[in-house]
C-alpha positions as CSV (number, residue, x, y, z in Angstrom):
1,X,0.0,0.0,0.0
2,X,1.4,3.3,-1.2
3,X,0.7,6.9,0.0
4,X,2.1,9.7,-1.5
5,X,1.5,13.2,-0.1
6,X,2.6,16.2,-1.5
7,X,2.3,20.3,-1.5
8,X,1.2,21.2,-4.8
9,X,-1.7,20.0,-7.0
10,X,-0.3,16.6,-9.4
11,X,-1.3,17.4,-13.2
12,X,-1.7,13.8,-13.7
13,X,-2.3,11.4,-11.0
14,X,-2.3,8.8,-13.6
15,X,0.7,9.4,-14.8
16,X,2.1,9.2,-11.6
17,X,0.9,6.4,-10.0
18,X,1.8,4.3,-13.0
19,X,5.0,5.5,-12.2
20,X,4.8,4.7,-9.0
21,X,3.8,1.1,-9.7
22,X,6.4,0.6,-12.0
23,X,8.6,1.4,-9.6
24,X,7.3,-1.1,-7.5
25,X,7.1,-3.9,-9.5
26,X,10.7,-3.4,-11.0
27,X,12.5,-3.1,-7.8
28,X,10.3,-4.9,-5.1
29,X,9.9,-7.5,-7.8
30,X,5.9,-7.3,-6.9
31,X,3.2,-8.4,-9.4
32,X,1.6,-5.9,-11.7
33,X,-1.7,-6.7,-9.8
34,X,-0.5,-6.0,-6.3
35,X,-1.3,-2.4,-6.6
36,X,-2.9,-0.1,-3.7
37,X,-1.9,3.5,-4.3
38,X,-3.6,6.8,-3.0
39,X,-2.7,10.4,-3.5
40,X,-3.1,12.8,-1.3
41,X,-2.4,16.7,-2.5
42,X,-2.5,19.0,1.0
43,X,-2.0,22.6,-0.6
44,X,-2.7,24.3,2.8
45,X,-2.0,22.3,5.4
46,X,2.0,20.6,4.6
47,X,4.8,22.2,6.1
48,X,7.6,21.0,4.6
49,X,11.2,20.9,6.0
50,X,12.9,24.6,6.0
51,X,15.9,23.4,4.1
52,X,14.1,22.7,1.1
53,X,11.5,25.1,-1.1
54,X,9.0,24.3,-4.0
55,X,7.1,20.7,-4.5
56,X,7.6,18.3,-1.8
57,X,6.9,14.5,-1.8
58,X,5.9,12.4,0.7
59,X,6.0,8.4,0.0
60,X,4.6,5.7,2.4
61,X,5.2,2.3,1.7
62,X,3.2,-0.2,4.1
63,X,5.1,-3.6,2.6
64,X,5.8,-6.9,4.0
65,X,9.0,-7.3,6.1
66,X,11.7,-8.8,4.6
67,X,12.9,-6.9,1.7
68,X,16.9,-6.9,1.9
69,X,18.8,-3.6,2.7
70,X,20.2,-3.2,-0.6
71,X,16.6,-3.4,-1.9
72,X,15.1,-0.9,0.4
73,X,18.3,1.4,-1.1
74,X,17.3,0.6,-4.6
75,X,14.0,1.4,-3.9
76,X,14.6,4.8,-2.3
77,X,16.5,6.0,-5.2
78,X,14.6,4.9,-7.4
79,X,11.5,6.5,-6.1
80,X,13.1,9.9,-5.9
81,X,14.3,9.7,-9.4
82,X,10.9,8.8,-10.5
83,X,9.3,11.9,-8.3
84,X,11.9,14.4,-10.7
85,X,9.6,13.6,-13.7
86,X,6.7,14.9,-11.8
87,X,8.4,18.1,-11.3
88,X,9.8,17.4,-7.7
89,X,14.0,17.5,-7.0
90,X,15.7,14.7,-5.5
91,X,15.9,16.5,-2.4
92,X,12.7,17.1,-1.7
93,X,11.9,13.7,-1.6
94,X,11.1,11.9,2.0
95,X,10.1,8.2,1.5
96,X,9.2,6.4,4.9
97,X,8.7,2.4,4.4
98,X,7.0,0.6,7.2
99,X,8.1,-3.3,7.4
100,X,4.6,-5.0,8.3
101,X,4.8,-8.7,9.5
102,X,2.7,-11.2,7.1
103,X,0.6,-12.0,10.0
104,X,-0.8,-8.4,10.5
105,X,-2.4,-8.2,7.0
106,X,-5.6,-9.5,6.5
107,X,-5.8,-10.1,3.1
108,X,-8.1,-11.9,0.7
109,X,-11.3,-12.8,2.5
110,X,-9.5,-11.9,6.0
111,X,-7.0,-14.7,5.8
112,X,-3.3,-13.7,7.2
113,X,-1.0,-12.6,4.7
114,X,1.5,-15.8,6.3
115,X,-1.4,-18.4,5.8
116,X,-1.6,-17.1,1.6
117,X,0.5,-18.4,-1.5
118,X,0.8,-14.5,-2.4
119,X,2.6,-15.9,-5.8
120,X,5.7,-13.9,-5.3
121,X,9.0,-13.8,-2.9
122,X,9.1,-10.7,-0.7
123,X,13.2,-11.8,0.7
124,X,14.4,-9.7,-2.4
């Protein structure tokens, strides 16, 4: 599940949340299917960091724990050099990834995540 947040108003939310998945499925190695993503614009209430100016992006990634290191790395950078083609520098990119165990998702029909075949590995 994917959040993004930002400060100014996203000409095409389309656009980016293909991105987004694409990002996703590349690096995270998730299917094409597995996609949950929501965008939020908050033009009056997000106060970003002082050291940076213009559009700001936040990403939240609710994922399954277990994703190596060097994957979450990959990830990161990847993300913020996807958020530069919606108009948003590098540096004005904060991603926050929360690491949720199997058996705290409830997932199709309210089974655990742990009890599910999900069809694909998540120790990438």
């Amino acid at each position: 599940m994917t959040r993004i947040s930002s400060n100014f108003t996203v000409p095409n939310k389309a656009a980016l949340a293909d991105d987004v998945q694409k990002t996703l499925v590349s690096v995270l190695k998730i299917p094409e299917r597995d996609r949950l993503i929501t965008i939020d614009e908050n033009l009056k209430g997000f106060f970003q960091p002082p050291d940076t100016s213009g559009n700001y992006m936040l990403v939240e990634l609710s994922m399954f724990g277990g994703r190596t290191r060097e994957t979450k790395r990959a990830l990161h950078k990847a993300l913020a050099d996807m958020a530069e083609k919606h108009g948003v520098k590098k540096e004005n990119v904060r991603i926050v990834v929360y690491d949720v165990d199997k058996d705290n998702w409830g997932i199709r029909g309210g089974r655990m995540a742990s009890d599910v075949d999900l069809g694909f590995k998540v120790d990438v």
